[in-house]
C-alpha positions, 0 to 999 in steps of 0.5 A, spaced: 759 436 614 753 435 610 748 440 607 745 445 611 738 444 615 735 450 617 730 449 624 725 453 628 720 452 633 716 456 637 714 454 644 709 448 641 715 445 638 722 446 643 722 440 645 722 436 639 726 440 635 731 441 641 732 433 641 732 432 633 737 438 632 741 433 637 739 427 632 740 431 625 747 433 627 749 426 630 746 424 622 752 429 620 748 433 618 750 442 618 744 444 622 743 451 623 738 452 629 733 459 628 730 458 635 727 459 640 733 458 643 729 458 651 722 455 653 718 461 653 710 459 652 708 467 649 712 466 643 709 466 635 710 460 631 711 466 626 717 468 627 721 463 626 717 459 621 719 466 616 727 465 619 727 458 616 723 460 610 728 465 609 734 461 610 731 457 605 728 461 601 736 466 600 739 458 599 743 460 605 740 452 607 738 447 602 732 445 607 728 447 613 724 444 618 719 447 622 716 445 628 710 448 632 703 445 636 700 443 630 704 443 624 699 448 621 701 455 622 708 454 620 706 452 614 701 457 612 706 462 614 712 459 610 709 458 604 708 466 605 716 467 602 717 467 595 721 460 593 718 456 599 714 450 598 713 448 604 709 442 607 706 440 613 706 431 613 705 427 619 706 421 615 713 418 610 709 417 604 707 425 604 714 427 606 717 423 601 712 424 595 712 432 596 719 433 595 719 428 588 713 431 586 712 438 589 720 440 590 719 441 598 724 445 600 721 445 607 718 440 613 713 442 617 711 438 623 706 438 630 710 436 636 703 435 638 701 430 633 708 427 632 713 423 637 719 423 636 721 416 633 716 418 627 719 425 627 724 422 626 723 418 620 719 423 616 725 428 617 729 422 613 723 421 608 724 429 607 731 429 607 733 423 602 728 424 598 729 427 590 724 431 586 723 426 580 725 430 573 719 427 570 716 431 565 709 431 568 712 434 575 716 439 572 710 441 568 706 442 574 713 445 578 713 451 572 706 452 573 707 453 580 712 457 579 708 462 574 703 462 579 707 465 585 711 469 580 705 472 579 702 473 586 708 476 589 709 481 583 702 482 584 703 484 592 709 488 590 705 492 585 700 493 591 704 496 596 
């Protein structure tokens, strides 16, 4: 098997995740799927965006991919979890760029933006792509790190 992607979705997302799951795994791809495991219209793209980003976030999975209505909330919820850097991209140059430059770690999607064929083109985007080691990216990396190292030890201290 291949490395291990972490997906969720909420019920804006089910179906596409249900049908890239299939895909992913068809690509040999170890797929953990974080649910929803059932269609239910009242459940909270939060829930299984914080799974995914956690899965990530403890190295329990080298990526993650949340889909929900838009794309939005999955991704402002992700990047809430210390280690995420996740990116909502309905396009392959955002997909790839994010990970060589940015070091994503998790994608984001809008089923309601984003069909299936592109759905899946952009998971390739994301999932092949390598953060480039220019010094240029890991200065800005470590500059991105020093901040939320500091954010989260300023939101520790806080409570």
């Amino acid at each position: 098997m291949g490395e291990r992607i972490a997906v969720g979705a909420d019920h804006g997302g089910y179906f596409l995740k249900e049908e890239l799951i299939i895909w992913l795994r068809g690509q040999n791809y170890n797929v953990t799927d974080l649910g929803a495991h059932t269609f239910d219209e009242n459940d909270d793209y939060p829930d299984f965006a914080k799974a995914v980003a956690e899965e990530v976030s403890s190295k329990r999975a080298a990526h993650g991919l949340i889909i929900c209505g838009s794309g939005v909330g999955a991704s402002i919820t992700a990047n809430k979890i210390l280690g995420i850097r996740a990116g909502l991209c309905h396009d392959t140059y955002s997909a790839r760029q994010g990970v060589e430059h940015d070091s994503m770690n998790i994608l984001c999607l809008g089923a309601r933006i984003v069909g299936i064929e592109l759905s899946k083109e952009l998971v390739s985007s994301f999932l092949r792509a390598e953060p480039l080691l220019d010094s240029r990216f890991q200065r800005r990396l470590k500059k991105l790190l020093s901040i939320e190292r500091i954010s989260f030890k300023n939101d520790q201290s806080m409570r």
